[in-house]
C-alpha positions as CSV (number, residue, x, y, z in Angstrom):
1,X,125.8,34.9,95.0
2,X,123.4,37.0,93.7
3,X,125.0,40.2,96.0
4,X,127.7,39.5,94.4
5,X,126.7,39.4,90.3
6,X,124.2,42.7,91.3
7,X,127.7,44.2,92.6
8,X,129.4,43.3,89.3
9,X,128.2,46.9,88.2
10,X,130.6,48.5,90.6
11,X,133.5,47.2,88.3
12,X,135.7,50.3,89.0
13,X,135.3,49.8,92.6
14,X,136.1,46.2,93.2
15,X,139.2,47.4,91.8
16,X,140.3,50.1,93.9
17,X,139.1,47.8,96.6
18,X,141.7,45.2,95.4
19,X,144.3,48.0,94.9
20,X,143.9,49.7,98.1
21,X,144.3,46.4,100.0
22,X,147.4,46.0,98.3
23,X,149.3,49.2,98.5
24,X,147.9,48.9,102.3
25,X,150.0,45.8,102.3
26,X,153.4,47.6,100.9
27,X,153.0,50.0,103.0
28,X,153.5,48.2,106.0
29,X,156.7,46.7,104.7
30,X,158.4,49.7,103.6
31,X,157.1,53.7,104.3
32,X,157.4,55.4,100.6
33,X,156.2,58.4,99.6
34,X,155.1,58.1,96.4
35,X,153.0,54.7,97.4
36,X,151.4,56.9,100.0
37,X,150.8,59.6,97.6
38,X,149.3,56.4,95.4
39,X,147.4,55.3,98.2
40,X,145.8,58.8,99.1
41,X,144.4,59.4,95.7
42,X,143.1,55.6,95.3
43,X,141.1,56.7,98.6
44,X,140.0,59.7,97.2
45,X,138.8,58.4,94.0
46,X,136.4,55.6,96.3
47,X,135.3,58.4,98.1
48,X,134.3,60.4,94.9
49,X,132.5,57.3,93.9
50,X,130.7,56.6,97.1
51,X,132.5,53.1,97.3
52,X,131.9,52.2,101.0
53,X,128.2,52.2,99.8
54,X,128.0,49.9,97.2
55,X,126.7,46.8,99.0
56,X,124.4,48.9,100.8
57,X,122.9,50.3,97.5
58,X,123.1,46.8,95.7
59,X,120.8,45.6,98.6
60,X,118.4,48.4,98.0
61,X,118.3,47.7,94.5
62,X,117.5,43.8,95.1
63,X,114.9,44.1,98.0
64,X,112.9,46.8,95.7
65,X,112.9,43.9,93.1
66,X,111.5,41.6,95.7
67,X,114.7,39.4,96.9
68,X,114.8,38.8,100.6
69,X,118.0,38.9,102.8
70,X,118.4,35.1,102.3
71,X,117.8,35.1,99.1
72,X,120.7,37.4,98.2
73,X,123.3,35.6,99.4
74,X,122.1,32.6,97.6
75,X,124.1,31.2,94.4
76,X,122.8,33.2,91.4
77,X,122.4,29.8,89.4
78,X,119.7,28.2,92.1
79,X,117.4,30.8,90.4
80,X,114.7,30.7,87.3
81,X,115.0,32.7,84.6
82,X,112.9,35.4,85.8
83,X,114.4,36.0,88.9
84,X,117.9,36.1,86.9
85,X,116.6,38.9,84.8
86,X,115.6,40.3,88.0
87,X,119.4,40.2,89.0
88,X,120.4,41.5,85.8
89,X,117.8,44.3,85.8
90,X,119.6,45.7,89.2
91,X,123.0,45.1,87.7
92,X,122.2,47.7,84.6
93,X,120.3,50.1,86.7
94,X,123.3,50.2,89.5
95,X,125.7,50.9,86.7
96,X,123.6,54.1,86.3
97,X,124.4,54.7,82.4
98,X,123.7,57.9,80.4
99,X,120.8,55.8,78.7
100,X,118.9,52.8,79.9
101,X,117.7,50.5,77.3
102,X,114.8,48.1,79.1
103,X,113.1,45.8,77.0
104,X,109.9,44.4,78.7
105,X,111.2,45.3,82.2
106,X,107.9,44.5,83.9
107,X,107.2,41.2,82.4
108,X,109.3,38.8,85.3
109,X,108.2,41.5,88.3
110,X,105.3,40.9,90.8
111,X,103.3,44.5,91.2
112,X,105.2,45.5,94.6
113,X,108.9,45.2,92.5
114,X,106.7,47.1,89.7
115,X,105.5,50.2,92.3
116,X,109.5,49.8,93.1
117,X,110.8,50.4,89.5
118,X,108.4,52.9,88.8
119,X,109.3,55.2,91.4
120,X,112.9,54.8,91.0
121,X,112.8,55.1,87.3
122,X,110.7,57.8,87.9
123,X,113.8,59.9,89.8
124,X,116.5,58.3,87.4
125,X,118.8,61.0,86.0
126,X,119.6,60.0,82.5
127,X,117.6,59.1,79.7
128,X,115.1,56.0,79.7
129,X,114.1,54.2,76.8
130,X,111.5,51.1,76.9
131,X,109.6,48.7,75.2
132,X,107.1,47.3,77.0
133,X,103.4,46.1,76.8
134,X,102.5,47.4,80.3
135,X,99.6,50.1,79.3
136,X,100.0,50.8,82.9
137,X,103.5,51.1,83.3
138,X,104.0,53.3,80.4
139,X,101.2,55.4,81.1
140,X,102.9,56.7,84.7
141,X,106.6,56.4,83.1
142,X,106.8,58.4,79.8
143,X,106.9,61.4,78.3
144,X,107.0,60.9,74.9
145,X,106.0,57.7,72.9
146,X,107.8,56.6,69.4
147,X,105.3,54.2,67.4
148,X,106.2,52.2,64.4
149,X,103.5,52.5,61.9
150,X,103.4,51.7,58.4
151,X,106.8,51.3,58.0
152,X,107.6,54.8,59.5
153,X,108.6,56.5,63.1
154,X,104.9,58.1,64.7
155,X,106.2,60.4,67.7
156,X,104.3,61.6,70.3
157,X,105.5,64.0,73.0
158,X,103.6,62.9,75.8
159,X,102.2,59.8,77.9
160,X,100.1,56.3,76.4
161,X,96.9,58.0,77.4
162,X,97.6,60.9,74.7
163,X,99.3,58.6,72.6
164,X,96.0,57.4,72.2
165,X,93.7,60.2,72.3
166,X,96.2,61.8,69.3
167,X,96.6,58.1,67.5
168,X,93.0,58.0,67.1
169,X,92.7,61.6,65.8
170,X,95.2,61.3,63.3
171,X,93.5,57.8,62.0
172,X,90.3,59.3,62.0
173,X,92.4,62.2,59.7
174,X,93.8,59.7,57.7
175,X,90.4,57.3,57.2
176,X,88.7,60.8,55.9
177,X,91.4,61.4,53.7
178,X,91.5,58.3,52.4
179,X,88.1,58.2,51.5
180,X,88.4,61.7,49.9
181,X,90.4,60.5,47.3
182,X,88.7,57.0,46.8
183,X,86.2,59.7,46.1
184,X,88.6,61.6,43.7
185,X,89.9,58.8,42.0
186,X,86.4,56.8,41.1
187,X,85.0,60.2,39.5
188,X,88.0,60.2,37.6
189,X,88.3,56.6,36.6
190,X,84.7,56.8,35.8
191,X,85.4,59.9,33.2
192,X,88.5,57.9,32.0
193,X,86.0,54.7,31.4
194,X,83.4,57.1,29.6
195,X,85.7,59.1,27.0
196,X,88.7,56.8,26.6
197,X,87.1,55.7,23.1
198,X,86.0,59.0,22.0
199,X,89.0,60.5,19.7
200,X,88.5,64.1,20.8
201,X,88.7,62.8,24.7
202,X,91.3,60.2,24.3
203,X,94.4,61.8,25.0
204,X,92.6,64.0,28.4
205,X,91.4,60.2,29.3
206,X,95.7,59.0,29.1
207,X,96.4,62.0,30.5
208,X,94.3,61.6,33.7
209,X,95.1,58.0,34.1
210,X,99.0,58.9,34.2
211,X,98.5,61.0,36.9
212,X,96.5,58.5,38.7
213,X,99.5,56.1,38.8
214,X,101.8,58.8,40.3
215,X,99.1,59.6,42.8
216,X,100.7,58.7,46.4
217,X,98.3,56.0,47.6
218,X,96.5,56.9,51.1
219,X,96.5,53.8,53.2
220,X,92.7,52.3,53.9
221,X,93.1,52.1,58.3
222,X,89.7,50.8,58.8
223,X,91.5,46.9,57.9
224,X,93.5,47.7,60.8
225,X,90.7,48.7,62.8
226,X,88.4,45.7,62.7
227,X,85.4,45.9,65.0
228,X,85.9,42.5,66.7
229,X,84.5,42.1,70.3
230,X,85.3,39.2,72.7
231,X,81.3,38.4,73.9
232,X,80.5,36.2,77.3
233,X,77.4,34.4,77.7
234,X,76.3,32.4,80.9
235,X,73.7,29.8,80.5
236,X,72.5,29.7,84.6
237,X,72.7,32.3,87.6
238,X,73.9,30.8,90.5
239,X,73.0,31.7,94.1
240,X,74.2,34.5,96.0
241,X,77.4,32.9,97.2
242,X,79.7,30.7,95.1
243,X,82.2,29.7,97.4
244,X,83.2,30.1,100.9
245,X,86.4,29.3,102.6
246,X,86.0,28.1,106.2
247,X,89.6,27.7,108.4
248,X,91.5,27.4,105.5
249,X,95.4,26.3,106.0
250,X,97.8,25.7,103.2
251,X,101.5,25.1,104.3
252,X,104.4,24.0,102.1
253,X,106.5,22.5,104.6
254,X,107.5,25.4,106.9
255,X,106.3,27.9,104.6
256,X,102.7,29.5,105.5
257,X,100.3,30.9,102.9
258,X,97.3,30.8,104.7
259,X,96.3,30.1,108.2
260,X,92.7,29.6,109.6
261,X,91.5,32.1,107.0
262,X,87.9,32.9,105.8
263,X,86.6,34.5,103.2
264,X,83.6,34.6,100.7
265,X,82.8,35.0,96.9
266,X,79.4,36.7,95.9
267,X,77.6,36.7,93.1
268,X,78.2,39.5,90.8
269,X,82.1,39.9,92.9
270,X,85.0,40.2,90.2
271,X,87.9,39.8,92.6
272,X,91.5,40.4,91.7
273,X,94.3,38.6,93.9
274,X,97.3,40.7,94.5
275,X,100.6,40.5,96.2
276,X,104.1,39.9,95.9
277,X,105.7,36.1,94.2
278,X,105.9,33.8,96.8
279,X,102.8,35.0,98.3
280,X,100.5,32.5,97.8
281,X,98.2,33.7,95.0
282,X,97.9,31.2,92.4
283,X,98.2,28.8,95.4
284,X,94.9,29.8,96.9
285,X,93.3,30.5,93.7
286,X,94.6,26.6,93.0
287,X,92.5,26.1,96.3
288,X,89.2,27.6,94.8
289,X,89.7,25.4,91.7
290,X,90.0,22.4,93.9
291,X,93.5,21.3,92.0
292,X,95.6,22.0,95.7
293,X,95.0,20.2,98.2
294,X,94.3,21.9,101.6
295,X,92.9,22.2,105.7
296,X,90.0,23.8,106.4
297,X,86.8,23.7,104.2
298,X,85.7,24.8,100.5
299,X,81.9,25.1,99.9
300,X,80.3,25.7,96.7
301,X,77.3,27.6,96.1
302,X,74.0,26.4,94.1
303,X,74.1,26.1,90.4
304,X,77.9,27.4,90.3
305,X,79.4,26.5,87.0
306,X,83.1,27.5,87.1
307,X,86.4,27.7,84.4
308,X,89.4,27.7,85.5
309,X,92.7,28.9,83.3
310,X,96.1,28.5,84.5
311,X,99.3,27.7,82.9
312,X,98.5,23.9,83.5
313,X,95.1,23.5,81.6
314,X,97.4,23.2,78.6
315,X,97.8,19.8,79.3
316,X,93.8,18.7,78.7
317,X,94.0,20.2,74.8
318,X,93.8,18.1,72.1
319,X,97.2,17.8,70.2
320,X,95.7,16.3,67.3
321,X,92.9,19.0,66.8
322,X,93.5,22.0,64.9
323,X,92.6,24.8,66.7
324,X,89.2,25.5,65.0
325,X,88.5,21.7,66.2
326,X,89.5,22.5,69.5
327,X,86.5,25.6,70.3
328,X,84.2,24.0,68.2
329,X,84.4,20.8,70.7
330,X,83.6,23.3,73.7
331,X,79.8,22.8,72.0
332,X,79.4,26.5,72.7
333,X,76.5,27.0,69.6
334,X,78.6,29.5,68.0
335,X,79.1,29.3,64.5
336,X,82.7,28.8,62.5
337,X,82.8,32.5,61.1
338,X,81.9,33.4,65.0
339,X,84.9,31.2,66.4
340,X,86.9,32.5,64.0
341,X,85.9,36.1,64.7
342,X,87.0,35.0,68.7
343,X,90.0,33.5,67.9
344,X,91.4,36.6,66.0
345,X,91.1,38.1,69.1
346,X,93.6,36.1,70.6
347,X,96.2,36.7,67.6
348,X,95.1,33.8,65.2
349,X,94.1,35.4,62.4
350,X,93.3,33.7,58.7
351,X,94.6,30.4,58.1
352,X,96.3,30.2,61.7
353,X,93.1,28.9,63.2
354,X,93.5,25.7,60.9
355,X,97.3,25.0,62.6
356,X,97.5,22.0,64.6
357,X,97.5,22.2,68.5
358,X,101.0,20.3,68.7
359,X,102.9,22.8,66.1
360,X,101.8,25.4,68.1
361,X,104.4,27.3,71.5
362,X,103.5,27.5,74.8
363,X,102.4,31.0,74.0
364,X,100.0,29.9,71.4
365,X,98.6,26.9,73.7
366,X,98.0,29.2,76.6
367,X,96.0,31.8,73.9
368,X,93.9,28.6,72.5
369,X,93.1,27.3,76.5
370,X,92.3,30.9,77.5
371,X,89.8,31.3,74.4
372,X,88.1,27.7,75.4
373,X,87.0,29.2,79.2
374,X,85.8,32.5,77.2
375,X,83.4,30.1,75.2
376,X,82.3,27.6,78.4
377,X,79.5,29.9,79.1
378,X,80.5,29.3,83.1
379,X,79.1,31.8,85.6
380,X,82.1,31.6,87.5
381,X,85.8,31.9,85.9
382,X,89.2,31.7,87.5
383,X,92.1,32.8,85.6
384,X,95.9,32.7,86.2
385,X,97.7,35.4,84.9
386,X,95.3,35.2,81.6
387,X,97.6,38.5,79.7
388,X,100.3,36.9,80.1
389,X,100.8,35.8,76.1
390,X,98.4,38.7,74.8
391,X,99.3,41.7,73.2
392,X,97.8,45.3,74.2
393,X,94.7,45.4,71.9
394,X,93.8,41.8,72.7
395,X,94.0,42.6,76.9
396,X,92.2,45.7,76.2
397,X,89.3,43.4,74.3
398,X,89.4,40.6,77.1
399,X,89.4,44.1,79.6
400,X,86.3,45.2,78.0
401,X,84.5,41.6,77.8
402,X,85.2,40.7,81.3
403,X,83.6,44.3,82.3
404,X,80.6,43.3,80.8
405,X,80.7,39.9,82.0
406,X,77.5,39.0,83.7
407,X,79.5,36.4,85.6
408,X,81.7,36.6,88.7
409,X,85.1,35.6,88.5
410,X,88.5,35.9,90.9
411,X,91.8,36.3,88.8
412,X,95.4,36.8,89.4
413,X,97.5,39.2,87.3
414,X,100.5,41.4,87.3
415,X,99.2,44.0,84.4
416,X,97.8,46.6,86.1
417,X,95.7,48.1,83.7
418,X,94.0,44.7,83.2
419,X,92.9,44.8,86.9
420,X,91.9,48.5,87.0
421,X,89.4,47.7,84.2
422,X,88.0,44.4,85.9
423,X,88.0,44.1,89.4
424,X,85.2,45.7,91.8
425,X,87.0,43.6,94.5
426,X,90.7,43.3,95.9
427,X,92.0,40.0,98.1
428,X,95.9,40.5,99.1
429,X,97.0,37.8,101.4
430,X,98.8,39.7,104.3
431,X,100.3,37.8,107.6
432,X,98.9,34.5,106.0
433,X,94.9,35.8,106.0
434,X,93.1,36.9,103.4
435,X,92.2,40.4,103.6
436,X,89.5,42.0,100.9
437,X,89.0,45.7,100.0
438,X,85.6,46.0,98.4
439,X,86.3,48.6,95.5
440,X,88.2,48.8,92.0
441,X,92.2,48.8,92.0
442,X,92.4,52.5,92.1
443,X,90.6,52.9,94.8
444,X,92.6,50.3,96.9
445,X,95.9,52.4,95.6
446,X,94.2,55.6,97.2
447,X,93.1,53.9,99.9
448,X,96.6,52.7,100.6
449,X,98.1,55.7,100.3
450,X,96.1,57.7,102.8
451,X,96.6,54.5,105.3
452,X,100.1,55.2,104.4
453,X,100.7,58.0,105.3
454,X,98.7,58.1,108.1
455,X,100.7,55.5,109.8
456,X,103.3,57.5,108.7
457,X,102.5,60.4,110.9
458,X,101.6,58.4,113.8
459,X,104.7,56.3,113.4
460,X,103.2,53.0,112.7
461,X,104.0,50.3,110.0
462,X,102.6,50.6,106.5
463,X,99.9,48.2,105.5
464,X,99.8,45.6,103.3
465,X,103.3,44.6,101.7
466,X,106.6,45.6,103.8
467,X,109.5,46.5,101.8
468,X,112.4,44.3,102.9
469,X,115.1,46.3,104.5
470,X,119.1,46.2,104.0
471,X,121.4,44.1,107.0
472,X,122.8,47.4,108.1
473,X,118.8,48.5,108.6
474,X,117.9,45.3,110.1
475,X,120.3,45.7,113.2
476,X,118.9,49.3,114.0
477,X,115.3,47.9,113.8
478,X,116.3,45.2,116.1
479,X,118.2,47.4,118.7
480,X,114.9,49.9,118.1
481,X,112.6,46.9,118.8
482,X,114.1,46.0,122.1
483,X,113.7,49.6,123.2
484,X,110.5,49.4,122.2
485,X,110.2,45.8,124.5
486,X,110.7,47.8,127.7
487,X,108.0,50.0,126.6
488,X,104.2,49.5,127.5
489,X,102.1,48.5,124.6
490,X,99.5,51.1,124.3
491,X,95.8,48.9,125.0
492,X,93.2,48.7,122.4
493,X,90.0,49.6,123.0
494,X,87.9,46.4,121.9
495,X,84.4,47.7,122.7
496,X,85.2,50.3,119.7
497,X,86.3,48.4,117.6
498,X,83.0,46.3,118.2
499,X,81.0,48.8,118.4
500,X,82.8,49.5,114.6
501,X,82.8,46.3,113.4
502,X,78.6,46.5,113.9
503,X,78.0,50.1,112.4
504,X,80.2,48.2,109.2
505,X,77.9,45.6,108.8
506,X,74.7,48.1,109.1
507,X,76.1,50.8,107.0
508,X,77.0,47.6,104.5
509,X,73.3,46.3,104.1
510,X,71.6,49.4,104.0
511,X,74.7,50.0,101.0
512,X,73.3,46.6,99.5
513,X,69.7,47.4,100.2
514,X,69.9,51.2,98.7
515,X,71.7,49.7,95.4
516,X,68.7,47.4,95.1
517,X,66.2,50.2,95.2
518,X,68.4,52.4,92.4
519,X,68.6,49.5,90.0
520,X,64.6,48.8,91.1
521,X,64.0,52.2,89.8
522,X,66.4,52.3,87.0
523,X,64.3,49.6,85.4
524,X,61.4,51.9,85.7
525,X,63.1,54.5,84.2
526,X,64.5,52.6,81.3
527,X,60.3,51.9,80.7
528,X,59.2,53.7,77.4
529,X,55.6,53.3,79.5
530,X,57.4,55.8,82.4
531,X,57.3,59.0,79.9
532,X,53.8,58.8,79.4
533,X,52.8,60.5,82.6
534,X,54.9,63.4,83.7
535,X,53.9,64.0,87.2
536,X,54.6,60.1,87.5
537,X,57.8,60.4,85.6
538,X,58.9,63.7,87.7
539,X,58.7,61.8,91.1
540,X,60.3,58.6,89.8
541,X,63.4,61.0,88.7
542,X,63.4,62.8,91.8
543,X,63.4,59.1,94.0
544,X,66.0,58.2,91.7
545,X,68.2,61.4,92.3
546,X,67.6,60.9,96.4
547,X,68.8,57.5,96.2
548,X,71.8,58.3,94.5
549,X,72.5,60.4,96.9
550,X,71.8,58.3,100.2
551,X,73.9,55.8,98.4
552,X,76.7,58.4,98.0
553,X,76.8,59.3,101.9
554,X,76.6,55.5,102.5
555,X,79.5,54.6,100.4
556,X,81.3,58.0,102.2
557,X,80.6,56.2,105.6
558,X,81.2,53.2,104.9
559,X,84.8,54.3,103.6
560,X,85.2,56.2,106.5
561,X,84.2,52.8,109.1
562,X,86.5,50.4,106.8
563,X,89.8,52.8,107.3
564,X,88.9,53.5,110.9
565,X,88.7,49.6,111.7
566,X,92.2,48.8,109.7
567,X,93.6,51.2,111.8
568,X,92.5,49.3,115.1
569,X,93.4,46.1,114.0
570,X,96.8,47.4,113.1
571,X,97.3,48.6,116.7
572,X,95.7,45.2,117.9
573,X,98.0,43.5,115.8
């Protein structure tokens, strides 16, 4: 099962369990002293190794990697790959080694099992050393970053963010001292050109061109550095909603991922689906798409033109195209050097962008299909895990681009850093509804947080995602929950919550209303006309600042309504 490969790191221990059971054995045939003496220290050494708690910490281990208590007693080979490495990941980190060698760790975890490792790594008392692409990940974990570059170790004694702050300073160095002795060695290759034939100069000319050739080249980074930018361009607006989901149910046999839920994409909303596998997500963004088949209604808005990318779209690309052929069939008006330009940004550099689609991997196919949708000029994309075969500069370009993206678009993904930089919007699908938090992904963590610990202190359950809990934790809860039976349920108070629920909806129009007026009078003050009379210019500036702040004490109570409400639902619940 997969208990029992996780509790394959407790070698040492299975064995004193097998050896204790046997000298337990002899000594009920026959009373000796030295197989009691035996016996004693066999007890002490489990006891020094905190034996009797291995299954309990194997369990831990597993549920903060998202298995379940059914699926833990499973076989180990009715799993996929990535749950196996899952199983293998708790194995090594159960062992607890001097140092831990993980490479990509993150890339088979959903972002709850992420969370999970993080915080355990986090307390872990021996050395750590990663590889991993997860900006994120890396940014919260290390302490020092080791880079090869140009054929030579780069170390850094701190986290990605000042990797990157120092990585750029010391480029900038090395440009600027590159092109300090391009500068050096022109002048003197030009004197060298000039005097070479004159007899009195000729031997200063070889003199200056031998010690050009033992002149330790400085390497040109700006080739590295290419300014290529991933562009989107919409040919319509839609309306102000794209799609709305009335009562929608999806069931896979007795498995619920939605039930009777509702929700509502807006124009201008860039909505990132999170959760746990198993969940639902690419299932309901499947649902959006119209490729899964559902109950309940999907309506589309006017003039919504939608992509959608997911592991599957693969199969509509042309085998028999290269991949040049490929974009330029997409009809998107943009010129070969310009598709070229793109497709470098998604690792096919040079001559790779005349491969055929066949000879290429999955990897490469999934990079190509991704590249089509950025070139569709839809208003409306959906993407499925779209980082998934990109390295860190090419997420941080498709980051940046979807940022800028005039479009709306709802996406799943497990890179964290990817959905910090995109999303104004978070869906998780918690007790088969889809629930929204209307904000970026850091705010949802601190909004979390606080809710956290707030229910916490007041004893209730954590939102969102619910860690699984051990067998030995399950029976407590149980015994706790039928204490809890013979105890009166504390009553809502549903004219609150109403009376909540309609200050939301006020304090969320005049939000909508107030952001129209600041972008109203941003336009004015983007006018070259507005500087031409002061006094007129003064009391623009000073509208402007008042609306800012009107919109800041909005957004304050608005906050404030939104956590107050998830708290009575919760008790309602």
């Amino acid at each position: 099962s997969i208990l029992e490969v996780a509790m394959g790191a407790f070698e040492r221990v299975r064995e004193l369990e097998k050896e204790i059971e046997e000298l337990g054995k002899e000594l009920e045939e026959e009373e000796d002293e030295k197989l009691l003496i035996e016996y004693t220290d066999k007890l002490h050494e489990m006891d020094v190794l905190d034996g009797y708690n291995i299954q309990y910490k194997t369990e831990e281990v597993l549920h903060g990697l998202g298995f379940t208590n059914e699926q833990i007693i499973k076989p180990y080979k009715e799993f996929s790959g990535g749950w196996r490495m899952r199983v293998l990941l708790a194995k090594m980190i159960l062992q607890q080694p001097d140092v831990l060698l993980l490479d990509e760790p993150t890339n088979h975890l959903d972002l709850p099992s992420i969370e999970w490792l993080e915080k355990y790594l986090m307390h872990y008392q021996g050395s750590v050393v990663i590889v991993s692409h997860d900006k994120y990940f890396l940014n919260r974990m290390v302490n020092k970053i080791v880079e090869i570059y140009q054929q030579e170790l780069h170390i850094y004694s701190g986290n990605y963010e000042y990797y990157e702050a120092e990585k750029s300073i010391r480029i900038d160095m090395q440009q600027k001292a590159y092109e300090n002795q391009q500068d050096y060695i022109r002048q003197q290759e030009r004197f060298v050109e000039r005097f070479k034939a004159k007899a009195s100069k000729a031997a200063a000319a070889q003199s200056i061109v031998k010690r050009l050739d033992k002149i330790e080249r400085i390497e040109n980074v700006s080739l590295e550095r290419p300014n290529i930018k991933i562009n989107f361009q919409v040919n319509n607006q839609p309306g102000r909603v794209l799609v709305t989901l009335k009562d929608v149910t999806k069931k896979f046999g007795d498995n619920i991922i939605v039930q009777g839920s509702v929700a509502e994409i807006d124009r201008g909303d860039k909505i990132a689906l999170i959760g746990a596998n198993g969940k639902g997500k690419s299932t309901v963004l499947r649902i959006i798409a119209g490729t899964e088949t559902f109950e309940g209604e999907r309506v589309w808005g006017h003039n919504v033109d939608s992509s959608f990318y997911a592991q599957h779209q693969l199969e509509a690309l042309n085998l028999n195209n290269t991949i040049l052929d490929e974009m330029s069939e997409c009809r998107s008006g943009k010129t070969e050097l310009e598709l070229r330009s793109l497709l470098g940004c998604f690792l096919f550099s040079g001559d790779d962008a005349d491969k055929k689609i066949k000879l290429l991997s999955g990897g490469e196919k999934a990079r190509v299909a991704l590249a089509k949708v950025i070139v569709s000029k839809s208003n409306f994309l959906m993407l499925d895990e779209p980082t998934n075969h990109l390295d860190m500069h090419s997420v941080e370009l498709l980051a940046e681009a979807l940022n800028k993206y005039e479009g709306s678009l709802i996406l799943v993904s497990h890179d964290r850093f990817f959905v910090s930089k995109t999303a104004n919007k978070i869906w998780e699908i918690i007790d088969h509804e889809i629930k929204e938090f209307k904000g970026g992904y850091t705010e949802y963590l601190e909004w979390k947080e606080r809710m956290t610990k707030q229910a916490r202190d007041e004893g209730r359950k954590e939102p969102g995602i619910k860690k699984q809990e051990s067998k030995s934790q399950e029976v407590s809860t149980k015994n706790q929950d039928t204490r809890n039976k013979t105890q009166e349920k504390p009553r809502v108070d549903n004219t609150e919550l109403k009376n909540l629920q309609k200050k939301f909806q006020k304090i969320e129009q005049e939000l909508e209303d107030l952001k129209k007026q600041k972008e109203t009078v941003e336009a004015k003050l983007g006018n070259p006309d507005s500087y031409k009379n002061a006094t007129k210019f003064a009391e623009t500036e000073n509208n402007y600042k008042a609306i800012q702040a009107k919109v800041k004490d909005a957004e304050t109570e608005y906050e404030q309504l939104f956590e107050k409400i998830m708290v009575l639902e919760s008790e309602a619940a």
